[in-house]
N, C-alpha and C positions, 0 to 999 in steps of 0.2 A: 272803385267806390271810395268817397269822403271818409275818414274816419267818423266825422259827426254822420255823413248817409249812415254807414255801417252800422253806428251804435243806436239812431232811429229805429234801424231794420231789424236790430237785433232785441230791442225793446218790444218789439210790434211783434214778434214771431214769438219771442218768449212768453209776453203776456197770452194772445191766444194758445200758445201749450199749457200754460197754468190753469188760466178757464177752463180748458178741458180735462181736466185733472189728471195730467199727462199723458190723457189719452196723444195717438200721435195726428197730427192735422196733416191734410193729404197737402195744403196747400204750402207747408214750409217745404215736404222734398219735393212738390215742384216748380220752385222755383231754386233750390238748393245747384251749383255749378256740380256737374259729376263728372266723376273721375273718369277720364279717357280708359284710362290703363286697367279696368274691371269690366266685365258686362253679363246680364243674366244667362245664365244656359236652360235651364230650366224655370217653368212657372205651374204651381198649381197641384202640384207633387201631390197625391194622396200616401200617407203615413200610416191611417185610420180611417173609420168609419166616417163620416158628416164632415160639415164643411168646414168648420173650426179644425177639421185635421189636414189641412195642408201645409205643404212647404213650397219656399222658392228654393236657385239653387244661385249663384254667382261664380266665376269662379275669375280671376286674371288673365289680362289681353297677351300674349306673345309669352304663353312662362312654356319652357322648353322642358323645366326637369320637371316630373311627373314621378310618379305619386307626390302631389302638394297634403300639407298638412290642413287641417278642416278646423275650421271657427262654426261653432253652433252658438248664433246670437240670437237671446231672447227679450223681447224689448217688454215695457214695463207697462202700467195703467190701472195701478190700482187693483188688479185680478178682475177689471170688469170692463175694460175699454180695452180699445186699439186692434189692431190689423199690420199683418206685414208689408202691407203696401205702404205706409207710411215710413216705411226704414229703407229705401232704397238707398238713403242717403250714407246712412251709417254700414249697411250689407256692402255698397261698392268700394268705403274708403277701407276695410277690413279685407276685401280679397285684391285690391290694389297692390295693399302692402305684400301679395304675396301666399294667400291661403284660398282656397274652396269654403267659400263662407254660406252658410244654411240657417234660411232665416224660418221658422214654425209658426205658426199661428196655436194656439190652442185653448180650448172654452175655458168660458169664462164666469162668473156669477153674474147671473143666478142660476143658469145651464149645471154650475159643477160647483163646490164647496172645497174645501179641504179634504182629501188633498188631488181632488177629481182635475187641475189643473196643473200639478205634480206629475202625475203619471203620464198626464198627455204627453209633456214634454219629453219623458223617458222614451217613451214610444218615438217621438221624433230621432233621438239618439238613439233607438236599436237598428227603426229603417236606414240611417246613415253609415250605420255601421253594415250594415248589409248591403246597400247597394251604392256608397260612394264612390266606389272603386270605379264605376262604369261610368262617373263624372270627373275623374282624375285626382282624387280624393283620396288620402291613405287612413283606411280607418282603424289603425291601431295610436294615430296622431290626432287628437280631438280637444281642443279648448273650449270650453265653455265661458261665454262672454253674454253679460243683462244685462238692463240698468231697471232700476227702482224692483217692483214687485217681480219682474224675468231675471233677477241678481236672486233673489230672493229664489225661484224657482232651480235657478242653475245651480245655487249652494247646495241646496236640499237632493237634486241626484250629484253634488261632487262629495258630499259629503256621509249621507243616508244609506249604506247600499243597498237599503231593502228596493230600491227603485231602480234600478240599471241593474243588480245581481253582476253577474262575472263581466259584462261590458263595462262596467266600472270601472276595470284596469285600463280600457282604451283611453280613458279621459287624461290627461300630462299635465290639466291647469285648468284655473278659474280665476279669472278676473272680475270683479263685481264693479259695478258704478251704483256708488247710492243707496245700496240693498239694506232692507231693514232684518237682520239675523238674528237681533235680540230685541225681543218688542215686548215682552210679557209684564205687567198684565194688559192684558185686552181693553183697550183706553178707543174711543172710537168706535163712531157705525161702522167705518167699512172693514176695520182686523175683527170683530164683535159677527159682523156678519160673514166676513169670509171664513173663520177660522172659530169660531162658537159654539159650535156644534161637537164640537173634534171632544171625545172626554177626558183626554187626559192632555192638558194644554201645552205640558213642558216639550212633546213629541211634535210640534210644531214650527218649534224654534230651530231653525241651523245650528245656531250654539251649540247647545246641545249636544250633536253630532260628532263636533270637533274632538279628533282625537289624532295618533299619531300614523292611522290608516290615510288622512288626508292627503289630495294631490296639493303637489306648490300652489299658493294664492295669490292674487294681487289685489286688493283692496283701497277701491280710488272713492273718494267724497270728497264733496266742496264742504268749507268752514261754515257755508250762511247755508247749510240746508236747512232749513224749518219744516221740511215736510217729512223728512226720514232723516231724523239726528244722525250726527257724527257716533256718536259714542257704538253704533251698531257696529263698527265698521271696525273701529279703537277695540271693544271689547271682543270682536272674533278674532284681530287678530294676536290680542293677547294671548286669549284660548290656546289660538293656533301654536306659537312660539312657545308656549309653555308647555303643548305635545311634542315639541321637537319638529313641527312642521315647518317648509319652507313659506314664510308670510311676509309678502309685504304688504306696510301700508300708506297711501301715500294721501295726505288731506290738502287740498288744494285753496288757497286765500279768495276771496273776491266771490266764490263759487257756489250757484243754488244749486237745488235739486234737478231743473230741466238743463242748467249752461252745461251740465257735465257730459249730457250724452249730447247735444245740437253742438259741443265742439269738435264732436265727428266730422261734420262738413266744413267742406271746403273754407270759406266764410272767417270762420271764428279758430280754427288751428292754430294760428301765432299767438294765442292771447292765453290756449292753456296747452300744454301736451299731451292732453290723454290720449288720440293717438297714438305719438310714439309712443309711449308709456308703453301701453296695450299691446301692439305690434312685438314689440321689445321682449317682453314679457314672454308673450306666442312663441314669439323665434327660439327663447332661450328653452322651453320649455318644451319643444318640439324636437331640438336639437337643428334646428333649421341654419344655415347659410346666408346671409345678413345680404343676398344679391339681389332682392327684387327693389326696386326704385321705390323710395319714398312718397307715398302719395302726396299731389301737392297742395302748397297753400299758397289761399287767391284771397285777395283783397278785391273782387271785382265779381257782379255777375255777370 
């Protein structure tokens, strides 16, 4: 593909993610090139009751050492949109590099409130911790990887332990894309609607949280977010660093709120790293062996 095609395609794909308020469009993964070296093992997982509690599973084509380490990705939309079927793209380039990657669905508002979409999540990470094993998964090795409002939900069980309790230790890392961790006051319909009700507002915040029980972090945002500032990102991991936490933070130039996670696919990887970044990150944090092949990047679909 043209550079001029590519950056058409990538205009036209980003703008319909923004219309949708990040929710994710079934039509960017598929048309999205996918990674040969990943494929699903599982679809449709019950974690919970209803149907908002399912999981898929992913795990890497030919990986020989087993127990692999687990990516639990939770993707974003505001706490009111999206589906895991829309993340294929991002689920295959994450167990490409190398991990049993677990992508959750879980309700949404107006179904759930604060923090009814918290806890789903927890519950996806207790069934993983219970039964990844029998998908090649080691569940004492678990990174928590979102972007926008699923950054937001990952922070809240890497950091809260009232929501995971003793599985909390299983967690090694959280990497967030774009997570809003310090948002107060309540400015907006949808933080007003999702998180309004709650009475005591400051227990909402990830901030909050931060103290020197935290797992290592990795904290990625583009410079031109307008939808979810930089300064969320800047100010946890201040927090963090000033608990003695392992924090990094890494603000990307050129970068909106949707380019951070669509540079997952294939497509768009040369133009920012958060892949490697993220992988990188996992590995170190895992204690993993830097041997699974790099997922690749394509200028073509």
């Amino acid at each position: 593909m043209t550079k001029l095609t590519l950056a058409g395609f990538t205009l036209l794909i980003c703008g319909a993610l923004v219309a949708a308020a990040c929710a994710p469009v079934r039509a960017f993964d598929t048309v999205m090139p996918k990674d040969s070296e990943s494929s699903k093992v599982a679809s449709d997982i019950p974690y919970g009751q209803g149907p908002r509690r399912k999981l898929d599973i992913y795990a890497p084509t030919g990986a020989a050492q087993r127990p692999l380490p687990i990516i639990v990705f939770i993707y974003g939309g505001s706490w009111a949109n999206g589906t895991r079927e829309g993340y294929h793209f991002a689920a295959r380039a994450l167990s490409a590099a190398g991990f049993i990657t677990v992508v959750p669905d879980y309700r949404l508002v107006p179904e759930v409130h604060f923090p009814g979409f918290v806890q789903d999540c927890a519950e996806a990470v207790r069934w993983v911790r219970a039964h990844a094993a029998a998908y090649g998964g080691d569940p004492d090795r678990i990174v928590l990887v979102g972007h926008s409002a699923g950054a937001y939900n990952a922070a809240m069980l890497a950091l809260d332990p009232q929501f995971l309790g003793a599985d909390r230790a299983a967690i090694r890392g959280f990497a967030g894309m774009a997570g809003p961790y310090d948002f107060l006051p309540f400015n907006g319909k949808v933080v007003k609607t999702t998180f309004g009700r709650w009475p005591r507002p400051e227990e909402t915040q990830p901030i909050h949280y931060a103290n020197a029980s935290a797992p290592p972090m990795l904290l990625l945002h583009g410079q031109d977010d307008d939808t979810v500032w930089p300064k969320n990102s800047i100010n946890l991991d201040r927090k963090l660093r000033a608990a003695g936490v392992s924090s990094e933070l890494k603000v990307y130039p050129d970068l909106g709120h949707v380019g951070i996670v669509t540079a997952l696919a294939k497509p768009f990887r040369d133009k920012t790293p958060i892949l490697a970044d993220i992988t990188a990150f996992a590995k170190k944090v895992t204690g993993t062996a830097d041997t699974a092949k790099a997922p690749a990047t394509s200028h073509a679909l």
